[in-house]
C-alpha positions as CSV (number, residue, x, y, z in Angstrom):
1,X,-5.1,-163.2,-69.6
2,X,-2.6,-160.9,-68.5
3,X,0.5,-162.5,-70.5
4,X,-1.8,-162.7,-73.4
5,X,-2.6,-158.6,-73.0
6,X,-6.7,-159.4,-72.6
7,X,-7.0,-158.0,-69.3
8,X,-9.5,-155.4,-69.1
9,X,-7.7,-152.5,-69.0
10,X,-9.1,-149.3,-68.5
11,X,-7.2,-148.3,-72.1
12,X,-8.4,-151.3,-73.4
13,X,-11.9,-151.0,-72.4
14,X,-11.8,-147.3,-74.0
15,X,-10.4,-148.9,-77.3
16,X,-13.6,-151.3,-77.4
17,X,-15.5,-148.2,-77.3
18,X,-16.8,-148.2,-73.9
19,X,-17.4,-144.6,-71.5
20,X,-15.2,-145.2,-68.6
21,X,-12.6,-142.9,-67.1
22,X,-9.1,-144.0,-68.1
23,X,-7.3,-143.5,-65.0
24,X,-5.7,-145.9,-62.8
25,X,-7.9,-147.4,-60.3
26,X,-4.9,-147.7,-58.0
27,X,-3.1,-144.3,-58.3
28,X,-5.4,-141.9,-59.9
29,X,-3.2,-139.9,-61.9
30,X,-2.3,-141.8,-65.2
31,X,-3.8,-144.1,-68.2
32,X,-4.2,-147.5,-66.8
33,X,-2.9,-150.2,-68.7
34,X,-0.9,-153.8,-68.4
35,X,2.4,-152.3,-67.9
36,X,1.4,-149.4,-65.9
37,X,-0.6,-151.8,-63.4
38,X,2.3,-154.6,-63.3
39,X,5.7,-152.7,-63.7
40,X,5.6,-148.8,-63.6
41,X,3.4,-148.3,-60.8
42,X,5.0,-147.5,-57.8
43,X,4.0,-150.8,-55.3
44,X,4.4,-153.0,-58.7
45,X,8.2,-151.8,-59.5
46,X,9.2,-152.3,-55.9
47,X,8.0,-155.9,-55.7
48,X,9.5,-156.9,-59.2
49,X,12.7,-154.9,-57.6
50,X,12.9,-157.5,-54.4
51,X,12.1,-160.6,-56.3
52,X,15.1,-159.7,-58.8
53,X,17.2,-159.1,-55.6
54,X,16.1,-162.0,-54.0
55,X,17.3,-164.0,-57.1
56,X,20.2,-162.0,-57.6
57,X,19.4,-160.9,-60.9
58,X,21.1,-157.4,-61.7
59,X,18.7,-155.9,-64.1
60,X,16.1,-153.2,-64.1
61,X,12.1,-153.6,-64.1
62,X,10.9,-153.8,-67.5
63,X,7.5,-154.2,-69.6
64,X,5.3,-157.2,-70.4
65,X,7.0,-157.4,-73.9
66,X,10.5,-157.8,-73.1
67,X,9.8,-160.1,-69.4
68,X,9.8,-163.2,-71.5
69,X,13.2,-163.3,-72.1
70,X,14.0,-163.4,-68.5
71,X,11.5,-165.0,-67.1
72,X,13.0,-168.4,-67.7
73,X,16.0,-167.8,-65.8
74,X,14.1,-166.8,-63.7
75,X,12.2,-169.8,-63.3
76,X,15.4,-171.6,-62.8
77,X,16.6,-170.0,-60.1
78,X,13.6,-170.0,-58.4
79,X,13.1,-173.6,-58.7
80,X,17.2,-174.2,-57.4
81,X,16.5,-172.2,-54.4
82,X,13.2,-174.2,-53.5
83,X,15.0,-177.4,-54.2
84,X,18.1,-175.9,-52.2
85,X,15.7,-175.2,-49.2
86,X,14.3,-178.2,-49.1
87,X,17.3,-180.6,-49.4
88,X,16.8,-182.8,-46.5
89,X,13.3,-182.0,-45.8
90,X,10.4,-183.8,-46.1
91,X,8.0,-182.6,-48.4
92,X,4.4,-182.9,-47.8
93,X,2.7,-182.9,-50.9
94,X,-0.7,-182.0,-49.8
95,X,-3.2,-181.1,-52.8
96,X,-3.1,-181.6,-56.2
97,X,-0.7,-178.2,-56.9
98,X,2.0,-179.3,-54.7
99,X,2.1,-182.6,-56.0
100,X,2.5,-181.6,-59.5
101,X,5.5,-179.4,-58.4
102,X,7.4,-181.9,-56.7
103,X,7.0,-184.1,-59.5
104,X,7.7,-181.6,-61.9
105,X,10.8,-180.2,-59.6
106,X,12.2,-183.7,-58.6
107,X,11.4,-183.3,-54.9
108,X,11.7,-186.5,-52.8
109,X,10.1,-187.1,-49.8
């Protein structure tokens, strides 16, 4: 829902006509929407800021539009540090998730 921009929104909820007070459940002082939940508020930027450190990508916190042409590369590099961390491990692959991503991922037991 949230990648598709159907999230319910306080601005969103407001554009369908409904009486609700626009301001962000989790800060209080602006209009909530998608990017404001998920990039500009304050927890939300500093947790896309480690996970781009963590992957050692040098770029700055951006909106919903323009993620998309990151987040493969991301992906990638995700996926080559699991598989980099597990090399030599065993894998359980307990549950139907995990089994699809070992699969998916190449992970051997």
């Amino acid at each position: 829902m949230t990648v598709l921009d159907r999230l319910p929104t306080k601005n969103r909820l407001i554009a369908f006509g409904l009486q609700v007070d626009g301001l962000c459940v989790l800060c209080r002082r602006v209009m909530e929407f998608c990017d404001q939940l998920f990039f500009q508020f304050d927890f939300s930027k500093k947790v896309w800021e480690e996970i781009l450190r963590l992957f050692h990508l040098n770029r700055m916190v951006m909106c919903w539009d323009s993620k998309f042409t990151w987040a493969p590369r991301l992906r990638a590099r995700i996926k080559e540090t699991v598989r980099l961390r597990l090399a030599g491990r065993k894998v359980s692959k307990l549950g139907d998730g995990y089994s699809q991503i070992c699969y998916s991922w190449n992970l051997e037991d």
